[in-house]
C-alpha positions in Angstrom: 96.8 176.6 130.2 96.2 179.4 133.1 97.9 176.5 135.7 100.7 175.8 133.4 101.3 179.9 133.0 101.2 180.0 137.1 103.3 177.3 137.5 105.9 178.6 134.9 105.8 181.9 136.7 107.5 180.9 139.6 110.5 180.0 137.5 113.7 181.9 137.6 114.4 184.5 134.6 117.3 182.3 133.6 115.1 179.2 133.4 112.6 180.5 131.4 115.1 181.7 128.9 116.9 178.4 128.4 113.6 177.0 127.9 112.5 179.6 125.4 115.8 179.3 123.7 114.9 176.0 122.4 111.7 176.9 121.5 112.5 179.9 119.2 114.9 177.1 117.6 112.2 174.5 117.2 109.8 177.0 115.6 112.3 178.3 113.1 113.2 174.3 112.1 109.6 173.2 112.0 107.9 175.7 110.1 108.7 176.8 106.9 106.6 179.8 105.6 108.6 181.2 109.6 111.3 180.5 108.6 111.3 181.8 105.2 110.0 184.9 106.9 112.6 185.4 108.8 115.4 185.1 106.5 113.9 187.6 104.1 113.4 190.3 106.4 116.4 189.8 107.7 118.1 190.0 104.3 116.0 193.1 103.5 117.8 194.5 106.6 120.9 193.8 105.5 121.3 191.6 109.2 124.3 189.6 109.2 124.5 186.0 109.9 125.8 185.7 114.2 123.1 188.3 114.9 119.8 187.0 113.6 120.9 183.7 114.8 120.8 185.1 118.0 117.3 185.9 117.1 116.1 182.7 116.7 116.5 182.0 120.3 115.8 185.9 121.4 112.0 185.4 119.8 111.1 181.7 121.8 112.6 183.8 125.4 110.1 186.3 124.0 106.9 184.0 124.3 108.9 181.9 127.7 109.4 185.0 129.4 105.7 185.9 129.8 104.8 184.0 132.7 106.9 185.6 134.5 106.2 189.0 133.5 102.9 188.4 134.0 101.7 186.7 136.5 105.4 186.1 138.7 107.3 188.4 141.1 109.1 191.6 139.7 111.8 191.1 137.3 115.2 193.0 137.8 115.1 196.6 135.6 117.5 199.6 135.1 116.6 202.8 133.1 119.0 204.4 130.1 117.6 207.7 129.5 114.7 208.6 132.3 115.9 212.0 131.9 114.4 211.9 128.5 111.0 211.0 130.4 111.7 213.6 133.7 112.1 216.0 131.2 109.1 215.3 128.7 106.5 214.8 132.0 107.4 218.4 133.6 106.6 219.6 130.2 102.8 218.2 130.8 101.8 218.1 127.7 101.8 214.2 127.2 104.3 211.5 125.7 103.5 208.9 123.2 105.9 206.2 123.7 106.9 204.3 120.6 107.9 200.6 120.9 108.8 198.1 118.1 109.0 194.9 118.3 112.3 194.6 119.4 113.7 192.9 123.1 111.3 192.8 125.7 108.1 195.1 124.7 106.1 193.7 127.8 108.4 195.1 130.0 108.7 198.3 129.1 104.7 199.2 129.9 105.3 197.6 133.7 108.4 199.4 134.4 107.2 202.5 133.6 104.0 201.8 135.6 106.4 201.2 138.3 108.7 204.4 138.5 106.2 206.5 137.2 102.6 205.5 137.4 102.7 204.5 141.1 103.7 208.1 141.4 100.4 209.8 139.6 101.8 210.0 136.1 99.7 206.6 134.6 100.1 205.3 130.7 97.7 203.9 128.9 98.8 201.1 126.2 97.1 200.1 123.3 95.8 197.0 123.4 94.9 194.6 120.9 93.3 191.3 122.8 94.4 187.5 122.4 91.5 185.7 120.6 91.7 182.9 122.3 89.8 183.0 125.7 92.0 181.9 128.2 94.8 183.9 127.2 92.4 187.3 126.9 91.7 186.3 131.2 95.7 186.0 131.7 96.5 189.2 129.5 93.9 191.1 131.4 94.6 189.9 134.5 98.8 190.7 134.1 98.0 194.8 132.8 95.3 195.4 135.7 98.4 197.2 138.2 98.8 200.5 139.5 100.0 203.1 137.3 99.1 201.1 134.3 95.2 201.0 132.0 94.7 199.8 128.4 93.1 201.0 125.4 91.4 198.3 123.1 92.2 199.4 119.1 88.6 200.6 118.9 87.4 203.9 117.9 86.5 204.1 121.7 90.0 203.4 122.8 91.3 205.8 120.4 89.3 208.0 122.6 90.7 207.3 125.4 94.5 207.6 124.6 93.5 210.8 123.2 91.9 212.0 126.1 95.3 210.9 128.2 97.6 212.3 126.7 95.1 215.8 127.0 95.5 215.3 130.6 99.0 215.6 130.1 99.9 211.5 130.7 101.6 209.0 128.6 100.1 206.7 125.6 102.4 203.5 124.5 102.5 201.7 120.8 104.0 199.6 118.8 104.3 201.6 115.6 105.5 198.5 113.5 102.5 197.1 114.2 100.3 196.1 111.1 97.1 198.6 111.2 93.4 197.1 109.9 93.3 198.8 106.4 92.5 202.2 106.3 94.1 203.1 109.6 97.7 203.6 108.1 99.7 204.8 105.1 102.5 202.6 103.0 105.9 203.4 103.8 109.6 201.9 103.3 110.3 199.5 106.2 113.9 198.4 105.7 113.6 199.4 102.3 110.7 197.6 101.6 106.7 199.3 101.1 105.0 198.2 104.7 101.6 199.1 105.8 102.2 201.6 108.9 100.3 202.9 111.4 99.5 206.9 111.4 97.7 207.0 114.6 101.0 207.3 116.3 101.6 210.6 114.1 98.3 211.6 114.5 98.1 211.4 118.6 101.3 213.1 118.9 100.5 215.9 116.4 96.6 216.7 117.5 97.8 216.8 121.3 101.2 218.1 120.9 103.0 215.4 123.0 106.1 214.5 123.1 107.3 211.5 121.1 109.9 209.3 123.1 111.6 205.9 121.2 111.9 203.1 124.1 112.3 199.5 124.3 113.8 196.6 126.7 116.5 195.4 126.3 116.8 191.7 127.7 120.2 191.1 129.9 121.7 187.6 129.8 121.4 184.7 132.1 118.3 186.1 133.5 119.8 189.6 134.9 116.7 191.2 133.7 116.2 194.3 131.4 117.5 197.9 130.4 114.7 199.9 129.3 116.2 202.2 127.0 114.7 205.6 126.4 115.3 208.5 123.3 113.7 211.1 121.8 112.0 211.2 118.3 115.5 213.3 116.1 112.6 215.2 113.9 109.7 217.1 114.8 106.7 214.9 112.6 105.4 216.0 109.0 101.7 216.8 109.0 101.7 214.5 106.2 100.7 211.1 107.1 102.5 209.5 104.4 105.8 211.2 105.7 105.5 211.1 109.1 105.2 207.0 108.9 108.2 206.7 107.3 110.0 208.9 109.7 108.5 206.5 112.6 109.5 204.5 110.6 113.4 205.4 109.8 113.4 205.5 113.6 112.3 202.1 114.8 115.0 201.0 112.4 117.5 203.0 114.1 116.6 200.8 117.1 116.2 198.0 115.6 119.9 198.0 114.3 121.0 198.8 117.5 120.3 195.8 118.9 119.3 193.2 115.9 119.7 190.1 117.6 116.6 191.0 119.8 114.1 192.2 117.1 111.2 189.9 116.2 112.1 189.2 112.7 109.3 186.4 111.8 106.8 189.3 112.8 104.6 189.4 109.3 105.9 192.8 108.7 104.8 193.5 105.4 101.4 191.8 105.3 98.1 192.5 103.6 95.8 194.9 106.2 92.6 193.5 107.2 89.1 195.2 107.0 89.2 197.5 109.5 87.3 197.4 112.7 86.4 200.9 113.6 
């Protein structure tokens, strides 16, 4: 699987999408508990019908896009809102980037490791690894570049972000992410009770970074990616059970923006599993 993911790296953007087009479109037919998935978050959502079509194919050029990102050369990427991040990095006091699960996450991480990182201001990602083995060695292999470290969701990792942002750098998550139990709060998602993540809140809040919304945007016919950056419209409740649900409020606002590129047959409102830390 490492030689296929090589060989599909040298692939043009364009191709890759096509390819992962078809794939989104073969999952969503084939499986049913997916599909069914889908169409009820997207109905909790309120998503109408052309848009989380589009999805369908947006979430297989998710997965084909990887090898690429990965392991090829540099992908095409312009910045809406670095002034948000000029701004928030001259403050030092630290950013926590929040991503959902929403265009091109991968690429956010890199391109910021590329303006930024290359430049002495690193971020550090969370980083939950693949179980299988051969993906773990492609994964690792993709995130060890300049300007760019990872934090495994461990009590030590925790740690580490922590200790980032303290030195004044930048910490990326993706808050819609389902936590192991104990390690978030429920709050309305789309309406609906989801189990979120309060670590985001709780980095942000014990360092006193700054919280910045951002997320990749993925261009047509293989032009690349907009990384688009924003800042968090309310300061964050010291209650945990509030704050999500703000974080929360906002990665819909995203979301919404651009529906056709969210990962809807994510498992958003799962069952947590026993906790690891």
């Amino acid at each position: 699987m490492t030689a296929l993911f090589r060989l599909l790296s040298h692939l043009p953007l364009w191709a890759l999408h096509g390819l992962g087009w078809a794939l989104g479109w073969i999952a969503f037919l084939a499986s049913g508990d997916y599909r069914r998935r889908f169409l009820e978050n997207v109905a909790l959502a309120g998503v109408e019908r052309g848009p989380w079509m589009a999805a369908v194919g947006e979430s297989g050029r998710l997965i084909a896009e990887l090898p690429r990102l990965w392991l090829g050369r540099p992908v095409p990427v312009r910045w809406a809102g670095a002034e948000y991040v000029d701004a928030a990095l001259a403050q030092a006091r630290g950013i926590v980037f929040l991503t959902p699960h929403l265009g091109c996450f991968e690429v956010t991480a890199q391109a910021y490791a590329a303006r930024y990182g290359v430049a002495g201001q690193p971020m550090t990602v969370l980083f939950r690894p693949p179980r299988k083995a051969w993906l773990q060695e492609v994964v690792l292999q993709s995130r060890q570049r300049p300007g760019l470290a990872t934090a495994s969701t461990t009590l030590a990792g925790v740690k580490q972000l922590i200790k980032a942002l303290k030195s004044g750098q930048c910490v990326g998550l993706l808050p819609d992410q389902v936590p192991p139990q104990g390690q978030g709060v429920w709050a309305p998602f789309f309406g609906k009770p989801a189990y979120t993540m309060t670590l985001s809140a709780r980095l942000a809040l014990q360092t006193g970074a700054t919280v910045l919304l951002a997320w990749g945007e993925r261009l047509s016919w293989g032009r690349g990616y907009v990384v688009h950056v924003a800042p968090l419209q309310h300061r964050l409740s010291a209650d945990m059970t509030d704050a999500a649900a703000q974080i929360n409020h906002a990665m819909q606002g995203l979301i919404l923006q651009k529906p056709q590129q969210y990962l809807w047959g994510y498992a958003r409102y799962k069952a947590p599993k026993v906790s690891a830390l």
